[in-house]
N, C-alpha and C positions, 0 to 999 in steps of 0.2 A: 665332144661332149657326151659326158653316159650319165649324167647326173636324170634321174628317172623321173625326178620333183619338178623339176628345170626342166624337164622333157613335155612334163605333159601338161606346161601352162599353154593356155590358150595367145597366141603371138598377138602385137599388139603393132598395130596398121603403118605403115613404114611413109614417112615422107623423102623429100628431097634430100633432107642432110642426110639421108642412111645409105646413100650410094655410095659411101665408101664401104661400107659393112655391104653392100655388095659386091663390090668389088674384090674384098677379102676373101665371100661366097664363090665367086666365081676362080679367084686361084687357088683357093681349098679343092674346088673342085676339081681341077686340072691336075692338081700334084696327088690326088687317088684315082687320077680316072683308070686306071687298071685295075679297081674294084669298086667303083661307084658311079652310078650314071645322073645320079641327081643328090642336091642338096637342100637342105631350107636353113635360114639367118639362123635359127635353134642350135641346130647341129655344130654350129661354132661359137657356141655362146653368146649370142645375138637375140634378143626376143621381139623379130620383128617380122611382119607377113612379106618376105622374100624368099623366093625358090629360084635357085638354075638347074639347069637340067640338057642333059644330051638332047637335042632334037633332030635326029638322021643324021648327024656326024657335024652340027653346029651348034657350041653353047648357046640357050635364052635366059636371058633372066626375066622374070615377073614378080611387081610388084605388088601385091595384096591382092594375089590372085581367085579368084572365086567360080566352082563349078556351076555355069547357071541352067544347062542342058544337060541329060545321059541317056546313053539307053546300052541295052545290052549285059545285062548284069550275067558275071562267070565268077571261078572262084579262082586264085593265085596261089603260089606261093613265093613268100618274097622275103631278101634280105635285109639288115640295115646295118648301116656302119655303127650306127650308136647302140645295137644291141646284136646279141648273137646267138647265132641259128641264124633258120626260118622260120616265118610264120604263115599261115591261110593265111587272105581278105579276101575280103569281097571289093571287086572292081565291076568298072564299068568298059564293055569295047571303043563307046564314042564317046567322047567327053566335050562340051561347048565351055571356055571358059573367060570369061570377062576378069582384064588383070591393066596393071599400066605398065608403058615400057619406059626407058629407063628418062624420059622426057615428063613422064607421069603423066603420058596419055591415058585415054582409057581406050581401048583394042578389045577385040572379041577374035574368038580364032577357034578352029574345031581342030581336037587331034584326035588320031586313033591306036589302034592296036598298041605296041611297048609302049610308044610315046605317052598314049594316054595314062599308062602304069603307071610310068615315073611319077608323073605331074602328080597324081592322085595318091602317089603315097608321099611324095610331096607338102601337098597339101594338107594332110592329113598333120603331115606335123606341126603344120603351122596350127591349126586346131588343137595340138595337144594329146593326138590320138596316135599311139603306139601299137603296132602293129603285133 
């Protein structure tokens, strides 16, 4: 998806029936992973708050994940498969984030350094926020 209208709506909160449209996330994401390390439902034409993403060398997926902790703010530069170049953001080193797995628990879980990249440019799209 490059649609930039489509890009930058705000996702809209994912229940149980969208596990297929995860599922879809997550073999999107497989079949680029030799140029992407993370995905959101957006990115495939899906407008729902789902991201996966490399985590140390294991796909996660999360559902309607949300940063509730940070600290450490630096400045990136990062790519996207939906748009091209690079861009700066501003990230975080630590990120705490409450999300559900794919049981639609609710889990909290702290990641750091790349990891926390991902999720947070991740995330960002699911907000609608284009780097």
């Amino acid at each position: 998806m490059k649609d930039i209208a489509f890009l930058s709506q705000k996702a809209e909160p994912a229940t149980p029936e969208d596990l297929p449209v995860a599922a879809d996330l997550l073999e999107t994401l497989q079949a680029h992973k030799a140029g992407c390390v993370g995905m959101a439902a957006n990115m495939i034409g899906e407008n729902k708050r789902i991201i996966a993403f490399d985590n140390e060398g294991e796909y996660m997926i999360m559902f309607n994940p949300e940063i509730i902790k940070r600290s450490g703010l630096y400045e990136a530069e990062e790519g996207c498969l939906s748009l091209s170049g690079t861009r700066r953001a501003k990230r975080w080193k630590s990120i705490k984030v409450q999300y559900q797995n794919g049981k639609f628990q609710t889990r909290y879980k702290t990641f750091t350094g790349w990891t926390a990249q991902i999720i947070q440019h991740e995330i960002d799209h699911c907000e609608g926020v284009l780097i």
